[in-house]
Each structure stands twice: as structure tokens, then as C-alpha cells.
C-alpha positions as CSV (number, residue, x, y, z in Angstrom):
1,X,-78.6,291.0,-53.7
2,X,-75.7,291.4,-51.1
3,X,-77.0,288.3,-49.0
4,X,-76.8,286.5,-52.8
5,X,-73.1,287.5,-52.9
6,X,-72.0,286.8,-49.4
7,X,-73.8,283.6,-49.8
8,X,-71.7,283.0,-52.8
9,X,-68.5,284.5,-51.6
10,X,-68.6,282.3,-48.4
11,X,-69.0,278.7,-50.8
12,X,-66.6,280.2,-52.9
13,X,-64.2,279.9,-49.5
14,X,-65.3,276.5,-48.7
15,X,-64.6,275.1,-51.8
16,X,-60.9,276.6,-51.9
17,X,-60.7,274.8,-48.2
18,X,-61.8,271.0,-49.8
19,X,-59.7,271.9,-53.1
20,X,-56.7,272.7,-51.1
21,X,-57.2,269.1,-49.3
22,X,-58.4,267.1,-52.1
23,X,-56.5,266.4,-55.8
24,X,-57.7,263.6,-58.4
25,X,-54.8,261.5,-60.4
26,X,-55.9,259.5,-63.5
27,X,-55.8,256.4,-61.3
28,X,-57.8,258.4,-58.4
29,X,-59.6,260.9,-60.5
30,X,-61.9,264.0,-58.5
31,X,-65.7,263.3,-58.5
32,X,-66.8,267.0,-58.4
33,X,-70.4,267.8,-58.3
34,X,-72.4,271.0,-58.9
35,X,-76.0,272.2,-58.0
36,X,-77.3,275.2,-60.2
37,X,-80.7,276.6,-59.8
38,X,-81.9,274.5,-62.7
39,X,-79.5,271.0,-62.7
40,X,-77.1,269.0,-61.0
41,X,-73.4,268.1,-62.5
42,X,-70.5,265.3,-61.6
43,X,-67.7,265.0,-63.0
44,X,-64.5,263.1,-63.0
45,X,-61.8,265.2,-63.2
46,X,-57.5,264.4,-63.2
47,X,-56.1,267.1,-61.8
48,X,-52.2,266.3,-62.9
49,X,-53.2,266.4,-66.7
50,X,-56.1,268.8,-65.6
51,X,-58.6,266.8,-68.3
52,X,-62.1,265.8,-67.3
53,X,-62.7,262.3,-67.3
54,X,-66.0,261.2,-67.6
55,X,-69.0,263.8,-67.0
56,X,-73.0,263.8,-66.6
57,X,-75.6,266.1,-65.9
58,X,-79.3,266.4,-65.4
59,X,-81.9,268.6,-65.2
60,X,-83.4,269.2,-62.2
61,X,-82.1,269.2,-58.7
62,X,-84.3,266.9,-56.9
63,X,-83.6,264.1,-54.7
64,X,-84.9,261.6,-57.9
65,X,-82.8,263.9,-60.7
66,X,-79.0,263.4,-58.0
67,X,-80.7,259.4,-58.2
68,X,-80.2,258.8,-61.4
69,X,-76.8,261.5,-61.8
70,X,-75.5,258.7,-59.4
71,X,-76.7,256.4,-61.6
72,X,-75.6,257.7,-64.7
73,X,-71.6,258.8,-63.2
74,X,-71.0,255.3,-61.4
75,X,-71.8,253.8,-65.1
76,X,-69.5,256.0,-66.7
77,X,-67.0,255.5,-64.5
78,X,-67.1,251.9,-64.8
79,X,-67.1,252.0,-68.8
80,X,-64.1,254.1,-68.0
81,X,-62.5,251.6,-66.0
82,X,-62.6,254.1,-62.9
83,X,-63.4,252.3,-59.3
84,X,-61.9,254.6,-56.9
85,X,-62.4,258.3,-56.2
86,X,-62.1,260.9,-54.3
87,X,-65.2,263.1,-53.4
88,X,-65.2,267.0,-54.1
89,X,-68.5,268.1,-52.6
90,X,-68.0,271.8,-54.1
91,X,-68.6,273.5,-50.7
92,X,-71.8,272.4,-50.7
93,X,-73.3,270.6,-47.0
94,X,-73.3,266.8,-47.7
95,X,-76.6,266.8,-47.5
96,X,-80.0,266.5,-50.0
97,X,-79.3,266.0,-53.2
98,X,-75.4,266.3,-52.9
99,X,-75.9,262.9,-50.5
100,X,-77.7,261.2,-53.0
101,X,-75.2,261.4,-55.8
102,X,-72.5,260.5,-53.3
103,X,-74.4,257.6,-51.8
104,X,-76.0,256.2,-55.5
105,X,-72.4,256.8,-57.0
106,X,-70.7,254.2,-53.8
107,X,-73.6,251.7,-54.6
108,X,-72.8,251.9,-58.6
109,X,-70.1,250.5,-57.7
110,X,-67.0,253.9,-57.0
111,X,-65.4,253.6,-54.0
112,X,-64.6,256.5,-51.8
């Protein structure tokens, strides 16, 4: 259980590193994504007002399930009238299923 913890404790660093860099506005809003044990999450958050814009999730964490969360956000977004963002990985490595949200989220159409 202590490796579970520091494990935790040490993402739990990273992502006060990115959050200290990174801040959404509601004309830049903050694409933050999640990974649980059991689903993947994105959401658009503005910071200033400190609402969430527009938000999906999924069940499952595979690299098929962040596909279509990609999907799914980048059509929200655009329903929204939201083209630019900036990315909040969570302290999670950009890598797996994180990269597929990012990547199926740029070619729905977000920039970032």
C-alpha cells in the first residue's frame, strides 16, 4: 500500500507543477483529462470563473475508449464554440491513452 501512496503522492506533485504553469480563460478554456482504474475523463474547464465548460467521459481506459473521448470532447467543444485550448495532462506521462485523447481531440478540430 505505501508504494500506492508514494505513487500517488509523487502525481499529486506533478500535477501542482503543470497547474502552476497552465490556466484556462473562457476564450482559452483547460482541457483536463483523468485516467481512473475503470474510465477516462476530459474536461474543459475556465479557470477565472472556475465553471466547467463542456465535459465527457467513458468507460474504459483503453487506447479505443481515449479514441472516441477525443472524439466525443473535440465535438463538444465545437458545439460550444471552443477552438483553442490549452492541454492539462493531470501529471500523467503523455503517453497511451492520455496521447490519444490529446491527438483525436487536435484532429476534431481543438487547437493546442
Amino acid at each position: 500500500m505505501a508504494v500506492e501512496q508514494q505513487r500517488r503522492q509523487l502525481r499529486m506533485k506533478r500535477k501542482a507543477s503543470i497547474r502552476a504553469r497552465l490556466s484556462g480563460t473562457g476564450a482559452v478554456p483547460r482541457l483536463a483529462v483523468y485516467r481512473s482504474n475503470t474510465r477516462l475523463s476530459a474536461q474543459l474547464i475556465d479557470d477565472e470563473k472556475s465553471i466547467s465548460l463542456v465535459s465527457a467521459w467513458i468507460k474504459g481506459k483503453n487506447i479505443a475508449s481515449a479514441k472516441k473521448l477525443g472524439e466525443d470532447i473535440a465535438a463538444k467543444a465545437k458545439t460550444a464554440g471552443i477552438k483553442k485550448v490549452v492541454f492539462d495532462r493531470g501529471g500523467f506521462r503523455y503517453h497511451g491513452s492520455i496521447k490519444q485523447i490529446a491527438e483525436t481531440a487536435r484532429a476534431g478540430g481543438l487547437v493546442f
